[in-house]
C-alpha positions in Angstrom: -8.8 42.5 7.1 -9.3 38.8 7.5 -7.9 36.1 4.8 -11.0 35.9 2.2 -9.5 32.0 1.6 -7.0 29.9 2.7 -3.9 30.6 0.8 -1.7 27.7 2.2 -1.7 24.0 3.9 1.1 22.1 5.5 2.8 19.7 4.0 5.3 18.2 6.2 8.5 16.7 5.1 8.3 14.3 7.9 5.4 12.8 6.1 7.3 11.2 3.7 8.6 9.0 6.3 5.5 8.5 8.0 4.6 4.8 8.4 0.9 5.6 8.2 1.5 7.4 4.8 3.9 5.1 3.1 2.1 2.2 4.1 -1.4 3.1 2.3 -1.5 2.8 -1.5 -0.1 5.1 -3.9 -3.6 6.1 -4.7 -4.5 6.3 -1.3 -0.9 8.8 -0.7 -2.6 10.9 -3.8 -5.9 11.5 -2.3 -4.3 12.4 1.5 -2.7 15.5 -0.1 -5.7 16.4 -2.7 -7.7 16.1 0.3 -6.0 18.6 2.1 -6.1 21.1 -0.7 -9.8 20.4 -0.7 -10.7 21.4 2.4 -8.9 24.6 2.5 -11.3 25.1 -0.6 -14.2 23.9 1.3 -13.4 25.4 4.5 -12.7 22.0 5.8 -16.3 20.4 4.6 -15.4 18.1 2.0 -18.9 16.9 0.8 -19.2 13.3 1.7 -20.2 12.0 -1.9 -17.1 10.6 -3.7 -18.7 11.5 -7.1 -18.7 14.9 -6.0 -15.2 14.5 -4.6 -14.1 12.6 -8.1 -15.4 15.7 -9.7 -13.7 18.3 -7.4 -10.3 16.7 -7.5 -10.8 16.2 -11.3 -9.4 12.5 -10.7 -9.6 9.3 -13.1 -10.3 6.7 -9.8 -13.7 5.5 -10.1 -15.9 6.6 -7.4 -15.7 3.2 -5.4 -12.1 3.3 -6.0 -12.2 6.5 -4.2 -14.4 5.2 -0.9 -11.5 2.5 -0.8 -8.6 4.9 -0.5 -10.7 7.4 2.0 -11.4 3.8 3.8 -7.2 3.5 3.6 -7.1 7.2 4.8 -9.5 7.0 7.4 -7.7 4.0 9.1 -3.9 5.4 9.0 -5.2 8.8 10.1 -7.3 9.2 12.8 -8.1 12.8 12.2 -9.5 12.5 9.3 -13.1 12.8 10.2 -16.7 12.0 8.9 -20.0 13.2 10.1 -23.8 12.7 8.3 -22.7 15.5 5.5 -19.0 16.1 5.2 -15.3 14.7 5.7 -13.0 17.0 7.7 -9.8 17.5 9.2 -9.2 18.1 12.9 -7.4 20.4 14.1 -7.8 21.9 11.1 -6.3 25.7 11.9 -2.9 23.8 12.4 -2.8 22.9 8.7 -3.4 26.5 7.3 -2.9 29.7 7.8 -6.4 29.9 9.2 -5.2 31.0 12.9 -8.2 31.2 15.9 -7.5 34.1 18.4 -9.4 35.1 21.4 -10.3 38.4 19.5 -10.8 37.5 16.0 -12.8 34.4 15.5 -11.4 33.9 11.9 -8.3 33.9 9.9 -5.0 35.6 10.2 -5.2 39.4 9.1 -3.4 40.2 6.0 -1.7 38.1 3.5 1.1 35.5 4.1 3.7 37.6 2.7 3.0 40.5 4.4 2.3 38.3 7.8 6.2 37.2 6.9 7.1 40.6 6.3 5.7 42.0 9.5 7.7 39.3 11.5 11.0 39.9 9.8 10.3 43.8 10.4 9.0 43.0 14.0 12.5 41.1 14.7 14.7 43.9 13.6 13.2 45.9 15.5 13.8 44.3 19.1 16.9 43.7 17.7 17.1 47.8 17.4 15.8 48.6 21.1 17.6 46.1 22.5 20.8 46.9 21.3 20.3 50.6 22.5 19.1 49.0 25.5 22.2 47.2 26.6 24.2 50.2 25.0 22.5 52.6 27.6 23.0 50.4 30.5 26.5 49.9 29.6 26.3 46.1 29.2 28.1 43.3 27.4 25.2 41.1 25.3 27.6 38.2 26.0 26.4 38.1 29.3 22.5 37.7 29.0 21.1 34.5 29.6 18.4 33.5 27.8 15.7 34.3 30.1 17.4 38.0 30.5 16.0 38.4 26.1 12.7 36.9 27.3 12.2 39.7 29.7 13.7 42.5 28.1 12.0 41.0 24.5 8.4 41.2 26.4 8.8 44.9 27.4 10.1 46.0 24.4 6.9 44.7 22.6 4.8 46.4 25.4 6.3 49.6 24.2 5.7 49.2 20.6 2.5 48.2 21.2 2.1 51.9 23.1 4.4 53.7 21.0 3.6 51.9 17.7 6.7 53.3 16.0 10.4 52.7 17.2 11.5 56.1 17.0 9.3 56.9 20.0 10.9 54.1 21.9 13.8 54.7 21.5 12.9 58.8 22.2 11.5 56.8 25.8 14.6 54.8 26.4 16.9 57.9 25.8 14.4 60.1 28.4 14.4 57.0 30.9 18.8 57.1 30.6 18.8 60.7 31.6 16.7 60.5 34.7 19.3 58.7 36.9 16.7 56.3 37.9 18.3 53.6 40.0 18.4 49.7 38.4 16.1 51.3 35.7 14.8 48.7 33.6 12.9 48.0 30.5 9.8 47.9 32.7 11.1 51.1 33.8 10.5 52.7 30.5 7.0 50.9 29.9 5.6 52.4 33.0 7.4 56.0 32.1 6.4 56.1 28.6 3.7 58.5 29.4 6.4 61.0 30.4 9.3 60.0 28.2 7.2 61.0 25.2 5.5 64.3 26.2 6.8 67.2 23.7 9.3 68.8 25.1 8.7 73.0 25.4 11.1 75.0 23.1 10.4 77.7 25.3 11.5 76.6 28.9 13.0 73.5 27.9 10.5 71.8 30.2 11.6 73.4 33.1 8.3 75.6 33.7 10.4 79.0 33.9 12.2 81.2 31.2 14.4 84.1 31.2 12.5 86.7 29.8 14.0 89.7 27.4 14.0 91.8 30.8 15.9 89.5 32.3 13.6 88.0 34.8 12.4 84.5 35.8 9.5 84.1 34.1 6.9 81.3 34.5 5.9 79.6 30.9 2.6 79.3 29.4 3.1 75.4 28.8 1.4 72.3 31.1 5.0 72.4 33.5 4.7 76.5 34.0 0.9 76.0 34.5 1.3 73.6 37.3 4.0 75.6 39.1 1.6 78.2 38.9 -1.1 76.2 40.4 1.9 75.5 43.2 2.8 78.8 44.0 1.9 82.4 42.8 3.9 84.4 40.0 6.3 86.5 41.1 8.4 88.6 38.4 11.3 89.1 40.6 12.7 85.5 41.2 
């Protein structure tokens, strides 16, 4: 599910040494940062009524001491913005955690510490796949260059996307090693995946034929002895 609020703003340390910040009042420096916590409570439509503001940001200014400083703010920061009701930010989603995507029109899904979590997860496990990676193609990591983990980074996240789990990648990637493809690849193993994760039958081993207790060659009831059925006719004897 979507944030219900906004659970962080950015405060960057660079802004300490911002001439635009340093250079307004102290009051004025104040009511910058209250202001930003006010419009992630006010989903960036801070009511343009400084007694409502003085009331909201339970300040001591007077309320004409508080037009002066937004006057201050309004001047240093050009994206502080006003229009007939409210005061607001632009580029507002790049202060929060409120992120616009083409498929959710809304905030980031979950809660920032699981979003952190999912990333640190995410991370180890390319790390994972491409270790076995390299280890199956009987590299050195010393000799990737940087666009060598770009490419092999954005197949491995096509295949989690497909496989969700990283067993069943790394299940692919060992299928993929055992088929003596030739310069197999990572996109090798997205575009196998289908096959590399198809259950295996304990019967025939995937082979389609199984020694029956009579000793014969015997086609198995599973998908690879039903299409060599479809291919040729049965016949006990071979």
């Amino acid at each position: 599910m979507p944030y219900a609020n906004i659970h962080w703003i950015k405060l960057e340390k660079r802004l300490l040494n911002d001439y635009r910040f340093y250079s307004m009042s102290n009051e004025a420096q104040l009511l910058y940062v209250k202001l930003l916590m006010l419009a992630a409570e006010t989903n960036n439509k801070m009511p343009k009524n400084n007694g409502l503001i003085k009331s909201a940001l339970r300040s001591n200014q007077s309320e004409s001491k508080i037009g002066d400083c937004i006057n201050e703010i309004k001047t240093n920061f050009p994206k502080f913005r006003e229009n007939k009701g409210f005061y607001f930010f632009r580029e507002w989603g790049n202060r929060c955690n409120w992120i616009v995507r083409k498929e959710l029109r809304g905030n980031s899904e979950g809660t920032p510490k699981e979003a952190i979590e999912k990333n640190r997860i995410d991370k180890k496990r390319l790390d994972i796949i491409r270790l076995k990676y390299i280890r199956l193609k009987g590299w050195n990591e010393k000799d990737l260059m940087p666009d060598d983990y770009a490419r092999i980074h954005k197949a491995i996240k096509a295949l989690l996307i497909k496989a969700k789990t990283t067993e069943r990648v790394l299940q692919a990637l060992n299928w993929v090693a055992k088929q003596n493809y030739d310069n197999w690849t990572m996109e090798t193993v997205v575009k196998k995946f289908p096959d590399a994760i198809k259950p295996i039958c304990p019967k025939c081993k995937g082979k389609g034929r199984f020694t029956n207790i009579r000793g014969y060659s015997q086609i198995c009831d599973c998908a690879k002895g039903k299409s060599l059925e479809v291919e040729q006719p049965y016949n006990p004897r071979l």
